[in-house]
CHARMM internal coordinates of N, CA and C (Angstrom, degrees):
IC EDIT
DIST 1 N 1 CA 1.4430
DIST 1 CA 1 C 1.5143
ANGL 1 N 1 CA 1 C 109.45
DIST 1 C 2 N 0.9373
ANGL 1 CA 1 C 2 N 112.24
DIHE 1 N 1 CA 1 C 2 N 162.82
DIST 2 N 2 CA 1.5392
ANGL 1 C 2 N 2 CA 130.05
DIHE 1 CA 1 C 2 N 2 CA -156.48
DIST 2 CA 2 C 1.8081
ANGL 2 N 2 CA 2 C 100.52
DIHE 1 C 2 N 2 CA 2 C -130.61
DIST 2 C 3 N 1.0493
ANGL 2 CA 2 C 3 N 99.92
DIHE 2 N 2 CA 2 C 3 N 97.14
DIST 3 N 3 CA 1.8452
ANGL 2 C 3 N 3 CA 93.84
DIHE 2 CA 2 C 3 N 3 CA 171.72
DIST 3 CA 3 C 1.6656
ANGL 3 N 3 CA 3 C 105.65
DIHE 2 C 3 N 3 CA 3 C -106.61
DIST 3 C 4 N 1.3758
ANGL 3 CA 3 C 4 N 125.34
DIHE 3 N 3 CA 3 C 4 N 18.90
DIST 4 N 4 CA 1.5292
ANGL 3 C 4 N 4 CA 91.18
DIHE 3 CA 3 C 4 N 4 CA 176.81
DIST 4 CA 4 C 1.3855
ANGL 4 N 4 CA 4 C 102.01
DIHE 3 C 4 N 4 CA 4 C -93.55
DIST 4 C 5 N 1.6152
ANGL 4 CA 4 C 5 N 64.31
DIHE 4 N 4 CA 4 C 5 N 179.59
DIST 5 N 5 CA 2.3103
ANGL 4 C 5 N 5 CA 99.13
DIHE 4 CA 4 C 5 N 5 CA -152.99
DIST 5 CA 5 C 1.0500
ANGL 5 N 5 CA 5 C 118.74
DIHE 4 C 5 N 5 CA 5 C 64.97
DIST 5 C 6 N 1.3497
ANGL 5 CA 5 C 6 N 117.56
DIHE 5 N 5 CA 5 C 6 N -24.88
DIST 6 N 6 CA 1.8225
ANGL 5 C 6 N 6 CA 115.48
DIHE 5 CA 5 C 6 N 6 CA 149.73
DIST 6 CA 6 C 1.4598
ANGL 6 N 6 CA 6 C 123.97
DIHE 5 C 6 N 6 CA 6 C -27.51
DIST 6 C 7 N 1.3000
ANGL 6 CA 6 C 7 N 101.47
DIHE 6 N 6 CA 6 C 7 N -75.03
DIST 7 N 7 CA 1.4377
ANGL 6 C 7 N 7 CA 144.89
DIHE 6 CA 6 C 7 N 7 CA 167.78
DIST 7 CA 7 C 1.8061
ANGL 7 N 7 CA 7 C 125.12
DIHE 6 C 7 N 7 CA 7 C -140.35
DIST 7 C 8 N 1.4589
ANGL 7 CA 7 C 8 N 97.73
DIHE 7 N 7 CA 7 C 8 N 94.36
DIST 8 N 8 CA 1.2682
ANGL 7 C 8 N 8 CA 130.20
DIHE 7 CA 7 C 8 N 8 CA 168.61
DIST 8 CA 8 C 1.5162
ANGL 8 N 8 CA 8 C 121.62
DIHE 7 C 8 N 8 CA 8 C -32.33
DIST 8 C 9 N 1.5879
ANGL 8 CA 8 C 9 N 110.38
DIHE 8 N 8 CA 8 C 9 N -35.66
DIST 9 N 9 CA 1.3479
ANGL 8 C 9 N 9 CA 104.77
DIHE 8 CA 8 C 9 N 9 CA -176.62
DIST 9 CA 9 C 1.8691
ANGL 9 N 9 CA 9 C 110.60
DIHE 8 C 9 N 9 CA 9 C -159.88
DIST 9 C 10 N 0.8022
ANGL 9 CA 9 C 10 N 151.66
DIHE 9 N 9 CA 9 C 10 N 175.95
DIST 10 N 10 CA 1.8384
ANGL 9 C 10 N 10 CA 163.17
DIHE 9 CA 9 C 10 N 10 CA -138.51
DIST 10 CA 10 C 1.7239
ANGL 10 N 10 CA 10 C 80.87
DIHE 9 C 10 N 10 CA 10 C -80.33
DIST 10 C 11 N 1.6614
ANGL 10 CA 10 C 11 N 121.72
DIHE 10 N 10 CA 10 C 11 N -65.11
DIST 11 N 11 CA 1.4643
ANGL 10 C 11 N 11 CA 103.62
DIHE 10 CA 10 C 11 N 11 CA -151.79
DIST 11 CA 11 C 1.5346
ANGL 11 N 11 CA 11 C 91.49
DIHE 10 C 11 N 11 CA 11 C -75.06
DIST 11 C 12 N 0.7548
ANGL 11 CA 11 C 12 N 135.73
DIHE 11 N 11 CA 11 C 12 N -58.17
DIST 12 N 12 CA 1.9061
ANGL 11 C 12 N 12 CA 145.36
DIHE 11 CA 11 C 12 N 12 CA -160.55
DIST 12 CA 12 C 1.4613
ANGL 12 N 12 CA 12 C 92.61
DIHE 11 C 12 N 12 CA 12 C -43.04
DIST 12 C 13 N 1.6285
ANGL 12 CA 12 C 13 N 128.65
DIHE 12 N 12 CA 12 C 13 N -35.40
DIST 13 N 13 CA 1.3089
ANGL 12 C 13 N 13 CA 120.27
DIHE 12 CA 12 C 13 N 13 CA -177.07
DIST 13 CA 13 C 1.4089
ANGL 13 N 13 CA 13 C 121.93
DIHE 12 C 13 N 13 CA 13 C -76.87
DIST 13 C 14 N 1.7040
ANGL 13 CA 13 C 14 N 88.45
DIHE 13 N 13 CA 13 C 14 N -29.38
DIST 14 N 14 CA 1.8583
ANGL 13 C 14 N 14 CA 88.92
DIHE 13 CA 13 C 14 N 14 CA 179.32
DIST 14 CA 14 C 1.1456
ANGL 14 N 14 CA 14 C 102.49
DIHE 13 C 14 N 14 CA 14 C -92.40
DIST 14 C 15 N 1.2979
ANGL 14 CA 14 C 15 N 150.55
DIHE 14 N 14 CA 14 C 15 N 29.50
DIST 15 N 15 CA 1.4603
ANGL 14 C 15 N 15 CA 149.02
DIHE 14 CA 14 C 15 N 15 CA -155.41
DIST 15 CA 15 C 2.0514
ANGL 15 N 15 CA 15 C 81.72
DIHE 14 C 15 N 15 CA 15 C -129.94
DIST 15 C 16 N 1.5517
ANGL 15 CA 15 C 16 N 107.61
DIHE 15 N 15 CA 15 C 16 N -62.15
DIST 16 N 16 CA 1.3833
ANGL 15 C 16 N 16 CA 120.95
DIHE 15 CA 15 C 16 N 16 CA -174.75
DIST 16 CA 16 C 1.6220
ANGL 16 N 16 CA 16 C 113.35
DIHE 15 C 16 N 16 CA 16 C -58.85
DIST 16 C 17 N 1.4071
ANGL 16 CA 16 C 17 N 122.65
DIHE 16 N 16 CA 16 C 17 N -37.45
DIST 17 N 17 CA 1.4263
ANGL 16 C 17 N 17 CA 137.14
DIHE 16 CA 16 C 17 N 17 CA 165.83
DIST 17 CA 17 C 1.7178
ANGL 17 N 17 CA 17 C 106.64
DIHE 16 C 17 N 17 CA 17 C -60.67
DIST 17 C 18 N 1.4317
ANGL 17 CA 17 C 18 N 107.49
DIHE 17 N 17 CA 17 C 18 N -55.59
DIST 18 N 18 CA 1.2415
ANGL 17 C 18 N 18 CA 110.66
DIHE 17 CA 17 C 18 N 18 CA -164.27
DIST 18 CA 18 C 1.9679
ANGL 18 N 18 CA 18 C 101.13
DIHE 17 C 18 N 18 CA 18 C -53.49
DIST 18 C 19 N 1.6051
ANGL 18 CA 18 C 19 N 109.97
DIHE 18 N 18 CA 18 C 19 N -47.72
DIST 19 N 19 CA 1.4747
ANGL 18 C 19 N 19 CA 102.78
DIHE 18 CA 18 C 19 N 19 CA -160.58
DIST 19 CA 19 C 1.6847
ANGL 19 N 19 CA 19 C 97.22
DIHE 18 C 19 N 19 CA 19 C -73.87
DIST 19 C 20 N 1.0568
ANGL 19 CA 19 C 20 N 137.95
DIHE 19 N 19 CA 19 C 20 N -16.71
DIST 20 N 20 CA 1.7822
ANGL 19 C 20 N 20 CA 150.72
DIHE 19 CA 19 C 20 N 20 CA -174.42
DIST 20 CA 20 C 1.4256
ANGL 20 N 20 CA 20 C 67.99
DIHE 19 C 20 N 20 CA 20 C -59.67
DIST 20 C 21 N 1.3820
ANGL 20 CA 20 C 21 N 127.41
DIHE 20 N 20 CA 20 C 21 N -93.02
DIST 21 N 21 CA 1.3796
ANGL 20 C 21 N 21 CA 128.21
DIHE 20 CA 20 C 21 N 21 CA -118.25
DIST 21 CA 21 C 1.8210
ANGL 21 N 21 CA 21 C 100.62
DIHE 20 C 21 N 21 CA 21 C -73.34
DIST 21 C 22 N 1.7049
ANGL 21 CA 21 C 22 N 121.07
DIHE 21 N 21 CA 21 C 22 N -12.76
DIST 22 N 22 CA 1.0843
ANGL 21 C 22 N 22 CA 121.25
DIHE 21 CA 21 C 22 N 22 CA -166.71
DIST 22 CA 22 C 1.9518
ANGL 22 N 22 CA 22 C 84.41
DIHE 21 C 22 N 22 CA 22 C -97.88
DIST 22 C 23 N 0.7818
ANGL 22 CA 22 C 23 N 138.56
DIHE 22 N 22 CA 22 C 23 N -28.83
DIST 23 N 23 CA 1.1840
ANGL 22 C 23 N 23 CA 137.28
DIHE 22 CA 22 C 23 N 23 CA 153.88
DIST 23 CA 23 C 1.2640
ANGL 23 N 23 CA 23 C 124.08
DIHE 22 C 23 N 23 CA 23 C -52.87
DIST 23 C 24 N 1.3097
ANGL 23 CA 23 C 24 N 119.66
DIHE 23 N 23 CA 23 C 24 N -33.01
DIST 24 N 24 CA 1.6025
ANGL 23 C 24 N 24 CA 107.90
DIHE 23 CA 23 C 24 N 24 CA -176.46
DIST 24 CA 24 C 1.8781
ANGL 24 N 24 CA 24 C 97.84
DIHE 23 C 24 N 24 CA 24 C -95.53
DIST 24 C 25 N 1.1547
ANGL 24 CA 24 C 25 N 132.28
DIHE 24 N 24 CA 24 C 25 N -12.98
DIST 25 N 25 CA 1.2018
ANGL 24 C 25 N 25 CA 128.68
DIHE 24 CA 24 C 25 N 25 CA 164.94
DIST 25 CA 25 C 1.5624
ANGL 25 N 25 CA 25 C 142.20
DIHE 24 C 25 N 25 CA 25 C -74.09
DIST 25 C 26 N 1.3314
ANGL 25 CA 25 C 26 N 86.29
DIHE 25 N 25 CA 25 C 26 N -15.20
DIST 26 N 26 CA 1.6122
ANGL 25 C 26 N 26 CA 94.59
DIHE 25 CA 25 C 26 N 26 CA -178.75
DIST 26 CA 26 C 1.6215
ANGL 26 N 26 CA 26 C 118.22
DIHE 25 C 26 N 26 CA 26 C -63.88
DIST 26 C 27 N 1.1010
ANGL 26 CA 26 C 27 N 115.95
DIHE 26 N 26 CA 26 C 27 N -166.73
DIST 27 N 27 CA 1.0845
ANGL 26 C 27 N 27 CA 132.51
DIHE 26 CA 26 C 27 N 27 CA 164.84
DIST 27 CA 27 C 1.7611
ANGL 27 N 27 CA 27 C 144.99
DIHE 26 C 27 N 27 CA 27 C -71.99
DIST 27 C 28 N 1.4065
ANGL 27 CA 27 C 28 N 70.31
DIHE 27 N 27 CA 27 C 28 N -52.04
DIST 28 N 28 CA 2.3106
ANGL 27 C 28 N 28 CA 116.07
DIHE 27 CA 27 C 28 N 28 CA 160.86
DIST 28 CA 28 C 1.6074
ANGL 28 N 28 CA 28 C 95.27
DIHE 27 C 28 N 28 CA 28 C -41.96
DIST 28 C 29 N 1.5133
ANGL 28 CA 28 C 29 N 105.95
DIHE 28 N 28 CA 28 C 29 N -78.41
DIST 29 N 29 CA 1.2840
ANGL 28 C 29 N 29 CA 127.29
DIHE 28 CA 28 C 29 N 29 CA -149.99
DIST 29 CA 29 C 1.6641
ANGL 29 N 29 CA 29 C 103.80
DIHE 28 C 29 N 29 CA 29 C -85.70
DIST 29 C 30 N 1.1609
ANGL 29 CA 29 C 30 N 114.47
DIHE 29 N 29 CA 29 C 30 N -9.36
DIST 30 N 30 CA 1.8406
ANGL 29 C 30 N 30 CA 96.97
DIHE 29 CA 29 C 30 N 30 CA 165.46
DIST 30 CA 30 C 1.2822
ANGL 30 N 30 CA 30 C 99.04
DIHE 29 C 30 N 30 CA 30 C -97.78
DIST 30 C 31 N 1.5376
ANGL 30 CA 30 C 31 N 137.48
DIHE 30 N 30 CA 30 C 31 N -46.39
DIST 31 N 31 CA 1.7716
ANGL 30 C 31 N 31 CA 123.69
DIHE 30 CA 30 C 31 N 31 CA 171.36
DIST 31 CA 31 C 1.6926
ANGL 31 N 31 CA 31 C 115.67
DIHE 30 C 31 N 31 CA 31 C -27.55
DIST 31 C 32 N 1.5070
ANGL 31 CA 31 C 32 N 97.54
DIHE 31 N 31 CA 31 C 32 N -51.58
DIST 32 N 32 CA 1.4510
ANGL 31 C 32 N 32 CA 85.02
DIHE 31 CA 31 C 32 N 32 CA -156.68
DIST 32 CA 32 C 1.7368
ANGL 32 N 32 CA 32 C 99.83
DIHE 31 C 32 N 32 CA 32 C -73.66
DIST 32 C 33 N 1.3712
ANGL 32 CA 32 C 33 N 113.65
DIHE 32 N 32 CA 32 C 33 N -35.25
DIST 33 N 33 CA 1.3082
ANGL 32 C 33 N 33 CA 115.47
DIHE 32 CA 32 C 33 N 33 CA 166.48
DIST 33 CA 33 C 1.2773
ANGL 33 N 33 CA 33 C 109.36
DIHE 32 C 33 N 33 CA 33 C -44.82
DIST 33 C 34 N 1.2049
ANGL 33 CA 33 C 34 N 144.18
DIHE 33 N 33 CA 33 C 34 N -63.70
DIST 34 N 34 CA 1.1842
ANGL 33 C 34 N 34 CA 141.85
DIHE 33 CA 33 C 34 N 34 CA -179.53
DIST 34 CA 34 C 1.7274
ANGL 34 N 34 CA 34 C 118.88
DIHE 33 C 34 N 34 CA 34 C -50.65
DIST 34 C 35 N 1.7759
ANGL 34 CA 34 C 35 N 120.81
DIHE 34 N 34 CA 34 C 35 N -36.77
DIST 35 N 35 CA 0.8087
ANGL 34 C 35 N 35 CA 108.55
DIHE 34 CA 34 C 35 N 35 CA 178.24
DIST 35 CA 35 C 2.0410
ANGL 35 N 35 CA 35 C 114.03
DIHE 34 C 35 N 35 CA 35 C -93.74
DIST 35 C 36 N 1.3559
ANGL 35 CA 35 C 36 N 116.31
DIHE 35 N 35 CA 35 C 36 N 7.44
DIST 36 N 36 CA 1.1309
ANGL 35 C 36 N 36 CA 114.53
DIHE 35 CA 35 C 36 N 36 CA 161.94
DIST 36 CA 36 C 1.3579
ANGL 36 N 36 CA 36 C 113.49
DIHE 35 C 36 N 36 CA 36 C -69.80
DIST 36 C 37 N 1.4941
ANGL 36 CA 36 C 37 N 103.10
DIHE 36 N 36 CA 36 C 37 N -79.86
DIST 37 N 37 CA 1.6760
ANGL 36 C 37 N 37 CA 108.29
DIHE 36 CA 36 C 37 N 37 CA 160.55
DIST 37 CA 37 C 1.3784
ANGL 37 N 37 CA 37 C 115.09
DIHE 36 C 37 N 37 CA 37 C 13.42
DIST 37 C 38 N 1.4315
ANGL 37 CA 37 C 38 N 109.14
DIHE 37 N 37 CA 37 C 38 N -81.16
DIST 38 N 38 CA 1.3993
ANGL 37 C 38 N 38 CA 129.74
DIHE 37 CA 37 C 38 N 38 CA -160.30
DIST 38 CA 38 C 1.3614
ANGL 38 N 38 CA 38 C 85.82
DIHE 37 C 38 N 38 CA 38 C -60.51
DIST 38 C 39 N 1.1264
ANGL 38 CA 38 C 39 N 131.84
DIHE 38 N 38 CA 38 C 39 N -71.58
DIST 39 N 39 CA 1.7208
ANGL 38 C 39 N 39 CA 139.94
DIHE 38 CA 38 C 39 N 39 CA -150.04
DIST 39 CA 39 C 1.7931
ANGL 39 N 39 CA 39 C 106.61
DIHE 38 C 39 N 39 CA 39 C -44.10
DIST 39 C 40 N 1.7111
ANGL 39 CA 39 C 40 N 90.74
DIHE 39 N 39 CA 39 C 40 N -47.95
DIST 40 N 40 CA 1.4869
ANGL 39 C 40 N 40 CA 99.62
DIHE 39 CA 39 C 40 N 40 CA -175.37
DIST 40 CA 40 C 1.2272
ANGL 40 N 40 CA 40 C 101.78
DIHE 39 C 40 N 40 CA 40 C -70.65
DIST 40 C 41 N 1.1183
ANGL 40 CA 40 C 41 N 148.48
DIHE 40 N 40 CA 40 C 41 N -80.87
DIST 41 N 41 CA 1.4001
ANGL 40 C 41 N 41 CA 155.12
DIHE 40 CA 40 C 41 N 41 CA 159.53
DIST 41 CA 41 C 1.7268
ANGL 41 N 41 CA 41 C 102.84
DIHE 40 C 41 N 41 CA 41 C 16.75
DIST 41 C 42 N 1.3269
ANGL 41 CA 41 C 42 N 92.73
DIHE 41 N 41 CA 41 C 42 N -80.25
DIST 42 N 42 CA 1.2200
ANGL 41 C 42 N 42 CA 100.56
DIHE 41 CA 41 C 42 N 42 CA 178.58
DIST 42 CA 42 C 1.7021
ANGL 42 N 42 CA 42 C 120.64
DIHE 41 C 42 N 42 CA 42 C -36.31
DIST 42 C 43 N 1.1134
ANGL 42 CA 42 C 43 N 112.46
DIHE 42 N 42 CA 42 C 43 N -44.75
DIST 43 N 43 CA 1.6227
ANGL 42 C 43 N 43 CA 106.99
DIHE 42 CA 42 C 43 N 43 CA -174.63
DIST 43 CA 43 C 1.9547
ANGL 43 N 43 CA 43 C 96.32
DIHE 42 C 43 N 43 CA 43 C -106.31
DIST 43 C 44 N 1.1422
ANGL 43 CA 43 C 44 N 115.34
DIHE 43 N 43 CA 43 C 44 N 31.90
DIST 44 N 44 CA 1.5520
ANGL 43 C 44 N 44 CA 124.39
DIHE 43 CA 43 C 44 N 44 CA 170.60
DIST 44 CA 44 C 1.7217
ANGL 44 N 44 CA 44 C 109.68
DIHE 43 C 44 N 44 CA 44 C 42.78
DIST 44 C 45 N 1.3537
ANGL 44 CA 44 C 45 N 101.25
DIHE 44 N 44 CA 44 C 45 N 53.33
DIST 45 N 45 CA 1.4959
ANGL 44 C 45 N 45 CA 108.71
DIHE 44 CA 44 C 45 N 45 CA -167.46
DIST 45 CA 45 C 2.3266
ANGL 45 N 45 CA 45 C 79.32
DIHE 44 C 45 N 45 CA 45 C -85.08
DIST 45 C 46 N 1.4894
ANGL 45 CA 45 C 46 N 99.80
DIHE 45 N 45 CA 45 C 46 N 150.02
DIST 46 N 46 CA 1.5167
ANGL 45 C 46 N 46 CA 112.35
DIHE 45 CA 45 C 46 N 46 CA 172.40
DIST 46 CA 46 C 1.6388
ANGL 46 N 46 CA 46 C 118.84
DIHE 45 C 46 N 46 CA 46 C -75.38
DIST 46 C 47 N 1.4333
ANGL 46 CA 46 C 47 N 100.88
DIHE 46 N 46 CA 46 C 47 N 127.64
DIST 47 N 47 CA 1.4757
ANGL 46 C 47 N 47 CA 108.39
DIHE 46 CA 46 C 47 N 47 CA 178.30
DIST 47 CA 47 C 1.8039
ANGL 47 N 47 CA 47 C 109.51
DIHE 46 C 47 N 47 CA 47 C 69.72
DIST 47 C 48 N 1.3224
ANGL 47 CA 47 C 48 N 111.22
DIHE 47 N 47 CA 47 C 48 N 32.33
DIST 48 N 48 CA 1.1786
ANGL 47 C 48 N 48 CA 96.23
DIHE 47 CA 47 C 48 N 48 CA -160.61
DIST 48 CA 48 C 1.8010
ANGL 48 N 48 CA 48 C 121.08
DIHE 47 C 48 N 48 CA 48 C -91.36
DIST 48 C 49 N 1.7729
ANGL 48 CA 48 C 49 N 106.13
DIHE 48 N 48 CA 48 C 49 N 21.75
DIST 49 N 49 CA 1.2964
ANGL 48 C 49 N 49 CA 102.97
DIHE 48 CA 48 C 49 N 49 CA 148.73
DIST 49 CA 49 C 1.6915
ANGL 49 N 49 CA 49 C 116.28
DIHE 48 C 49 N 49 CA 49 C -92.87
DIST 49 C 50 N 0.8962
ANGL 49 CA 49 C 50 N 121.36
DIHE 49 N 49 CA 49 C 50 N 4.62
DIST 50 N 50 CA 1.9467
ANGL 49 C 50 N 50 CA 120.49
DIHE 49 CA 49 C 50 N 50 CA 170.17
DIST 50 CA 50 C 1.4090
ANGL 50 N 50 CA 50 C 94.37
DIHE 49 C 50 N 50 CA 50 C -126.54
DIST 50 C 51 N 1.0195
ANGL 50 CA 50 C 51 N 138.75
DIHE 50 N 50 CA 50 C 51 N 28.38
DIST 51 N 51 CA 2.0146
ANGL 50 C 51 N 51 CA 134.72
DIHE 50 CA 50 C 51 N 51 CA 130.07
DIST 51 CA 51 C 1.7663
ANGL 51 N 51 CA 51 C 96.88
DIHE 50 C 51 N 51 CA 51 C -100.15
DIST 51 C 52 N 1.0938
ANGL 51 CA 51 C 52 N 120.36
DIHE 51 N 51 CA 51 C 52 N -13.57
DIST 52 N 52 CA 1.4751
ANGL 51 C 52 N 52 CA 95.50
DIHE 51 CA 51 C 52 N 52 CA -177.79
DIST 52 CA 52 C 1.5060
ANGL 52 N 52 CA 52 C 103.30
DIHE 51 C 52 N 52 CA 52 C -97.12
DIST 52 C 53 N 1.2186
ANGL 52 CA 52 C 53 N 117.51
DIHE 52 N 52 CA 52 C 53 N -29.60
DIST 53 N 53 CA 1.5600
ANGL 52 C 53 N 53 CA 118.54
DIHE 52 CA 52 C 53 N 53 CA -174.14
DIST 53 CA 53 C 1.6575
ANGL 53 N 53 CA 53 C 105.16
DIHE 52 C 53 N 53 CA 53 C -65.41
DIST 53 C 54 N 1.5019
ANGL 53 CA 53 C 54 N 106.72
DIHE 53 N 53 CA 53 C 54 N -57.72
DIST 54 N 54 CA 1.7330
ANGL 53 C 54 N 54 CA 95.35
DIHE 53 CA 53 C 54 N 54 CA 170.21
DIST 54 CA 54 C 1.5133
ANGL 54 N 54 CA 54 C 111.71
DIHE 53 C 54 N 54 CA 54 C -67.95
DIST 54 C 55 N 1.1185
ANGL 54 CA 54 C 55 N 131.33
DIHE 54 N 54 CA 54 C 55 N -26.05
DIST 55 N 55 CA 1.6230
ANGL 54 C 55 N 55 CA 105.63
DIHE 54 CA 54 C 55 N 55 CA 169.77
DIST 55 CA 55 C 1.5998
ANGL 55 N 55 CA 55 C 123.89
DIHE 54 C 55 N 55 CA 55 C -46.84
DIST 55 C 56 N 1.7227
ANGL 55 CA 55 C 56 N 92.46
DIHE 55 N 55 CA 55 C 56 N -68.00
DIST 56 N 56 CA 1.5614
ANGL 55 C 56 N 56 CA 98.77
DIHE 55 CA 55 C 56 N 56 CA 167.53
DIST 56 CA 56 C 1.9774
ANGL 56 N 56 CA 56 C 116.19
DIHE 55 C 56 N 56 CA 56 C -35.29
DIST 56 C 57 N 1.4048
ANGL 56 CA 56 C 57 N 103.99
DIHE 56 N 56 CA 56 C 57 N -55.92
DIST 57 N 57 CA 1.4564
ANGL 56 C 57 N 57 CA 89.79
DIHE 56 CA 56 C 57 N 57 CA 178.98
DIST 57 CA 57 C 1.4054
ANGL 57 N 57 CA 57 C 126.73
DIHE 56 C 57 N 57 CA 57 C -55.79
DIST 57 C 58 N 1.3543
ANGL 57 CA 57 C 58 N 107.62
DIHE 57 N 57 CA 57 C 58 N -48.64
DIST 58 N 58 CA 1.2422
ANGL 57 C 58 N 58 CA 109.82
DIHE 57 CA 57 C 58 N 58 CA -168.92
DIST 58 CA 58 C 1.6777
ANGL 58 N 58 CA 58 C 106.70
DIHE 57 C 58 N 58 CA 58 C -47.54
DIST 58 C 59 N 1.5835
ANGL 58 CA 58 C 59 N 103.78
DIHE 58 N 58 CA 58 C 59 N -51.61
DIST 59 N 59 CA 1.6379
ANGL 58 C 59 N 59 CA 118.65
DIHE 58 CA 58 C 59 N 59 CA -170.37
DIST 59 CA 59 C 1.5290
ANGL 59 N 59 CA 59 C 101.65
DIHE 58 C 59 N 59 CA 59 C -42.49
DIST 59 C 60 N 1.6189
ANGL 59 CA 59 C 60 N 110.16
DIHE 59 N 59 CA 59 C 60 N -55.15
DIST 60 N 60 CA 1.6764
ANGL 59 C 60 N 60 CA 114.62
DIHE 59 CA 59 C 60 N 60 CA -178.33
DIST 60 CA 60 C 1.3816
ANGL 60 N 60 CA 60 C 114.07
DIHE 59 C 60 N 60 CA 60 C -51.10
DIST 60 C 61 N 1.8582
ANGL 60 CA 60 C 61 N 115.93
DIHE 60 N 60 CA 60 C 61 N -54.44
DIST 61 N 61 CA 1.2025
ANGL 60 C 61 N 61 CA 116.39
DIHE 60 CA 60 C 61 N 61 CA -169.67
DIST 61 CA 61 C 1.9194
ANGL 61 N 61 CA 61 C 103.79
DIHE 60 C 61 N 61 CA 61 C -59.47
DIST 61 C 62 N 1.4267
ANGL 61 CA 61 C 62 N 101.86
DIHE 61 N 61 CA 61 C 62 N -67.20
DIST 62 N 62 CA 1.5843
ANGL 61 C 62 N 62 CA 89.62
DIHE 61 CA 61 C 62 N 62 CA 164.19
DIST 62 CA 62 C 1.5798
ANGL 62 N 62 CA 62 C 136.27
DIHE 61 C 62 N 62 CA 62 C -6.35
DIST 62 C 63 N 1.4262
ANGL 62 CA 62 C 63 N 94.99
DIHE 62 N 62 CA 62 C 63 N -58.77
DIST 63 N 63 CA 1.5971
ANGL 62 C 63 N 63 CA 102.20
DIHE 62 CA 62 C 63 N 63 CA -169.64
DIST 63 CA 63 C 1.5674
ANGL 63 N 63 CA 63 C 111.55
DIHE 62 C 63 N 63 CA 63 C -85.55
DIST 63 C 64 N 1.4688
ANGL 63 CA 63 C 64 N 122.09
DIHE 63 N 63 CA 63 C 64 N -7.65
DIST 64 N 64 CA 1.3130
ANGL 63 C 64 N 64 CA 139.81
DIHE 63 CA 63 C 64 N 64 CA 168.88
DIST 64 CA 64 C 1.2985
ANGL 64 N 64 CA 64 C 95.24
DIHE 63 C 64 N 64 CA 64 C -58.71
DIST 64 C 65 N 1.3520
ANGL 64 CA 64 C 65 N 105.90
DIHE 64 N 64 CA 64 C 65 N -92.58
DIST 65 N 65 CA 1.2592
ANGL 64 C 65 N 65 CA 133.32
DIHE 64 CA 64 C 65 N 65 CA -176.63
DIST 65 CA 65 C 1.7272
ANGL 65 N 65 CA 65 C 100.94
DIHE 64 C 65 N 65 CA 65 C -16.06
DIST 65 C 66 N 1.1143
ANGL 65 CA 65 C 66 N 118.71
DIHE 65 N 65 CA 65 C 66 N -72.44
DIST 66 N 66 CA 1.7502
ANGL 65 C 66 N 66 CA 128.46
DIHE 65 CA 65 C 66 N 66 CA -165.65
DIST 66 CA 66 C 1.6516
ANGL 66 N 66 CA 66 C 105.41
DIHE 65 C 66 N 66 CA 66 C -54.57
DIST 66 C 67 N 1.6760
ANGL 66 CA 66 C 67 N 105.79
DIHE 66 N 66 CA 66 C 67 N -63.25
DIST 67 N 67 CA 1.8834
ANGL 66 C 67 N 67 CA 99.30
DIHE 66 CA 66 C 67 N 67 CA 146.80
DIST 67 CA 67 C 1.3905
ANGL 67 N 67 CA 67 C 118.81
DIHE 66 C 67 N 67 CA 67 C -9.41
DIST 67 C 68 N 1.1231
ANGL 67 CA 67 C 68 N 115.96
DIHE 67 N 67 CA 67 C 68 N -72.46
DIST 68 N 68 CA 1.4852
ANGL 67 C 68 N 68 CA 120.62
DIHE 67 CA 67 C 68 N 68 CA -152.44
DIST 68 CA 68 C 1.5362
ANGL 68 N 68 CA 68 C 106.70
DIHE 67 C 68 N 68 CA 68 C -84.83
DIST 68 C 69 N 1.1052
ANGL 68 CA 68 C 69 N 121.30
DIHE 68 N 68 CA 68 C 69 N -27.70
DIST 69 N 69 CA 1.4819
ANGL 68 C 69 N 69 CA 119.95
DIHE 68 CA 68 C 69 N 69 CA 174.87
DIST 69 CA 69 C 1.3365
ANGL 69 N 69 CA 69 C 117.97
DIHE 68 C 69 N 69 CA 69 C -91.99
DIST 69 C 70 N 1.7654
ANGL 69 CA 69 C 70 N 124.62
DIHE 69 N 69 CA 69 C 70 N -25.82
DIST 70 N 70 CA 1.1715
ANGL 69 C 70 N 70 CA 112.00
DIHE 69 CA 69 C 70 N 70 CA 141.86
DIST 70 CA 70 C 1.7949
ANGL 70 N 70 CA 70 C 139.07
DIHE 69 C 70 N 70 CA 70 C -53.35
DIST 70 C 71 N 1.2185
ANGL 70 CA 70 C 71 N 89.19
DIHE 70 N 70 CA 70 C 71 N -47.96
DIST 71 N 71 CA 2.1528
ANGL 70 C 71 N 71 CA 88.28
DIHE 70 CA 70 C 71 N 71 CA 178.05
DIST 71 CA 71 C 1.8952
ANGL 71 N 71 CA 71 C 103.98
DIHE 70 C 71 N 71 CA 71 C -69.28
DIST 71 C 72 N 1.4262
ANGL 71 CA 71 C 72 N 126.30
DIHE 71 N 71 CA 71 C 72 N -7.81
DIST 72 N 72 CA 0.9031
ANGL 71 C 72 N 72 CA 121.06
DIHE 71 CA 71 C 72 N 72 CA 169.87
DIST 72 CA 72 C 1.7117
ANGL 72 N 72 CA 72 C 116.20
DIHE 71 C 72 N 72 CA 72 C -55.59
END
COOR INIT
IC SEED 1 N 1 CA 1 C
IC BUILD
């Protein structure tokens, strides 16, 4: 994997890792994981507990992201 411009340098990565992992723990982010899952499942989409886990992320990281460039 390739993180640059992600995170530019060692702390920016563990700063960027650190909020992933507070993101993948919550509460928010295992429901909706949980209710993708199900969705895919349901119509027998492939692998569809690791398409639902990056959906959910992406959706979170997404909505981070927009956070942060709005209060900018």
């Amino acid at each position: 994997m390739n993180f640059t411009g992600l995170a530019p340098n060692a702390a920016n990565l563990r700063i960027w890792l650190d909020q992933i992992a507070l993101i993948c723990l919550s509460e928010e982010f295992q429901k909706l994981k949980a209710e993708l899952e199900s969705i895919y499942q349901e119509v027998n989409f492939p692998e569809a507990g690791v398409t639902a886990f990056a959906d959910a992320l992406y959706a979170f990281l997404t909505e981070h992201e927009e956070v942060s460039i709005t209060a900018t």
